[in-house]
TORZA-839406 format. One record per residue (C-alpha): residue number from 1; x, y, z. Coordinates in Angstrom, 3 decimals, padded with zeros to 6 digits. Example, Ala and Ser with C-alpha at 12.3 -4.5 7.8 and 13.67 -1.06 7.14 Angstrom:
# residues 2
<node><kolba>1</kolba><u>012.300</u><v>-004.500</v><w>007.800</w></node>
<node><kolba>2</kolba><u>013.670</u><v>-001.060</v><w>007.140</w></node>
# end
This chain:
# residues 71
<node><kolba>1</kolba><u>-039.908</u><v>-019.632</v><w>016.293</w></node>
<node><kolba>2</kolba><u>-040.092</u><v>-021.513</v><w>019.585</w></node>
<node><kolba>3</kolba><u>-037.376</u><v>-021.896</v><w>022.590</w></node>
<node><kolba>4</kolba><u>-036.117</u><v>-025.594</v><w>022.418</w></node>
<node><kolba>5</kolba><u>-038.102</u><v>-026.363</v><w>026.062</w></node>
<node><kolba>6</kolba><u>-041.597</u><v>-025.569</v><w>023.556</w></node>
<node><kolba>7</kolba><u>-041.941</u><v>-021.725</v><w>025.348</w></node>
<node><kolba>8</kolba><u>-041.637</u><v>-018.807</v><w>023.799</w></node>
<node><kolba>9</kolba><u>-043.683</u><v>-019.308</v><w>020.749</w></node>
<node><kolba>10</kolba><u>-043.195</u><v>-016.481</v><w>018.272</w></node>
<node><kolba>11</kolba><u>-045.088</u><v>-016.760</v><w>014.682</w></node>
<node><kolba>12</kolba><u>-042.628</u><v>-015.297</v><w>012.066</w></node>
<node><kolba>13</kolba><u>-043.493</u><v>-013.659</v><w>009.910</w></node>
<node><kolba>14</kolba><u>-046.564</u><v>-012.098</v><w>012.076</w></node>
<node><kolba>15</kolba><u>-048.833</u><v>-012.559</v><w>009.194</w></node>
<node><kolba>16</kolba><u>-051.678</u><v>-014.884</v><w>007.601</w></node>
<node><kolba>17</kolba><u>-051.006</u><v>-015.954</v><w>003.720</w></node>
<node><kolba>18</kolba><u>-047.414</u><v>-016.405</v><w>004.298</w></node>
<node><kolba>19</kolba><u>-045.388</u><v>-019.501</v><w>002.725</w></node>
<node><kolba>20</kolba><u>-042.236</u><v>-021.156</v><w>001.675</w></node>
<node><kolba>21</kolba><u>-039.836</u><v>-019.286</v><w>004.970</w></node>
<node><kolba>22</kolba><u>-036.105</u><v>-019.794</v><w>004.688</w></node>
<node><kolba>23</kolba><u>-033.518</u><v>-019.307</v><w>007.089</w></node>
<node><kolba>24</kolba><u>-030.175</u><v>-017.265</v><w>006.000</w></node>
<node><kolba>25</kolba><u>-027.006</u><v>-019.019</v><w>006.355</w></node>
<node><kolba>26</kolba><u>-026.310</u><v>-016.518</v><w>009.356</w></node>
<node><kolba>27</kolba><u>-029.701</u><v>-016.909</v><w>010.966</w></node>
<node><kolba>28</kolba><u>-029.935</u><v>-013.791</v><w>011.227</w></node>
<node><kolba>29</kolba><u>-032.943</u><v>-013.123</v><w>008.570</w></node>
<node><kolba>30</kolba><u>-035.318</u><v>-015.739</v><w>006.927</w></node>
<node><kolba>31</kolba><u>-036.768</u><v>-014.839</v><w>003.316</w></node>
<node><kolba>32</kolba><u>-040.675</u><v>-016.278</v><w>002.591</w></node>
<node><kolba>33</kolba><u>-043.404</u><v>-016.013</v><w>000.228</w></node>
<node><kolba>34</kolba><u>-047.002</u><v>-013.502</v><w>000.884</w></node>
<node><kolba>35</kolba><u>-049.825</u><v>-013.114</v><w>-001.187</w></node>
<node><kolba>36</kolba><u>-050.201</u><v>-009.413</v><w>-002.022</w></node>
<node><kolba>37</kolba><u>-052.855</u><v>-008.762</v><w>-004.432</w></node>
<node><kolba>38</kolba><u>-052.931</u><v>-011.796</v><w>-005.681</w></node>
<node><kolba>39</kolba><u>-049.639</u><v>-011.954</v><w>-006.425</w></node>
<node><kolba>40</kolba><u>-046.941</u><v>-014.333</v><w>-004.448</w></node>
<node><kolba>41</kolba><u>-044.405</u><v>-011.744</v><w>-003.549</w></node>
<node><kolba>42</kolba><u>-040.720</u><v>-012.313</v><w>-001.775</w></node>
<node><kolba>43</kolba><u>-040.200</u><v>-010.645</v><w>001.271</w></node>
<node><kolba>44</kolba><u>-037.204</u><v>-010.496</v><w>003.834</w></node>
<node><kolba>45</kolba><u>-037.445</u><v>-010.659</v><w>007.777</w></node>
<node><kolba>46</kolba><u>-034.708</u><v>-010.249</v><w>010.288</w></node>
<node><kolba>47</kolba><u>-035.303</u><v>-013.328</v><w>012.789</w></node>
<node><kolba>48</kolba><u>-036.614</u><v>-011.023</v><w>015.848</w></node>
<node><kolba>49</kolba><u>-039.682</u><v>-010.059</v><w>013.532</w></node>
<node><kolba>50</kolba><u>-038.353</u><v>-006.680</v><w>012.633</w></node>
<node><kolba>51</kolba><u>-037.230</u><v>-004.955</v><w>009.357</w></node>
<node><kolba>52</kolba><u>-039.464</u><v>-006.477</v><w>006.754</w></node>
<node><kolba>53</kolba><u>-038.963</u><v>-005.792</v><w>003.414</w></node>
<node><kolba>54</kolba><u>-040.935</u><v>-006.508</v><w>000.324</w></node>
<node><kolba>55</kolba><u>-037.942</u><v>-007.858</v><w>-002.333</w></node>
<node><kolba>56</kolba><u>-040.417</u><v>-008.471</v><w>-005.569</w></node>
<node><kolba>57</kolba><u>-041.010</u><v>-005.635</v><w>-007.868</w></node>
<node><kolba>58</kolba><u>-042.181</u><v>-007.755</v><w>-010.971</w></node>
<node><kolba>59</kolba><u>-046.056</u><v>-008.298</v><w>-011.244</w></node>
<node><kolba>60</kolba><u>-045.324</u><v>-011.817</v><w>-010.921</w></node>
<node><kolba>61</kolba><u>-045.439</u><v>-014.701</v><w>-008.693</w></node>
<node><kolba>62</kolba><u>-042.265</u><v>-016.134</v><w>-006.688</w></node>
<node><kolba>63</kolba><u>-042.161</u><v>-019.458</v><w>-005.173</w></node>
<node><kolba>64</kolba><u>-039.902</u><v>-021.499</v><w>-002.853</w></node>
<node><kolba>65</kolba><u>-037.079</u><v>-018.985</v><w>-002.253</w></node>
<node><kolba>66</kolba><u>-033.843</u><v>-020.121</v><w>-000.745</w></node>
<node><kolba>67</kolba><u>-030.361</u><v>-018.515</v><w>000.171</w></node>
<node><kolba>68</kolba><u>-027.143</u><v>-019.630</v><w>-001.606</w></node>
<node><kolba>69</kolba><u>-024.662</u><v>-020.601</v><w>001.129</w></node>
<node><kolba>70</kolba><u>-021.835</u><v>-018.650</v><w>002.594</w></node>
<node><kolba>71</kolba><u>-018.720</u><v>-017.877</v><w>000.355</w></node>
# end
């Protein structure tokens, strides 16, 4: 994330290996892609860099996730 004057740079999420980010129709979280174990695995972020959660369970890989829109 970066303010729109080019300050403020903030790499989300704070973490090497990470792919694919998507921003929730709220912009308040963005879902991405990590290798863990050599696995591509889904995780969640809110958009400050806190609260991450791991979504994949499966021993497999995920790619490219994306939000459905807003009811």
């Amino acid at each position: 994330m970066i303010n729109a004057d080019g300050s403020g740079l903030t790499r989300l999420p704070n973490e090497d290996y990470s792919w694919y980010p998507d921003w929730a129709p709220d912009s308040r979280r963005i879902v991405f892609v990590r290798v863990v174990n050599g696995l591509s695995q889904l995780f969640i972020i809110d958009a400050d860099g806190t609260h991450e959660v791991k979504l994949s369970t499966a021993a497999a890989h995920e790619f490219q996730p994306s939000w459905s829109p807003l009811p």
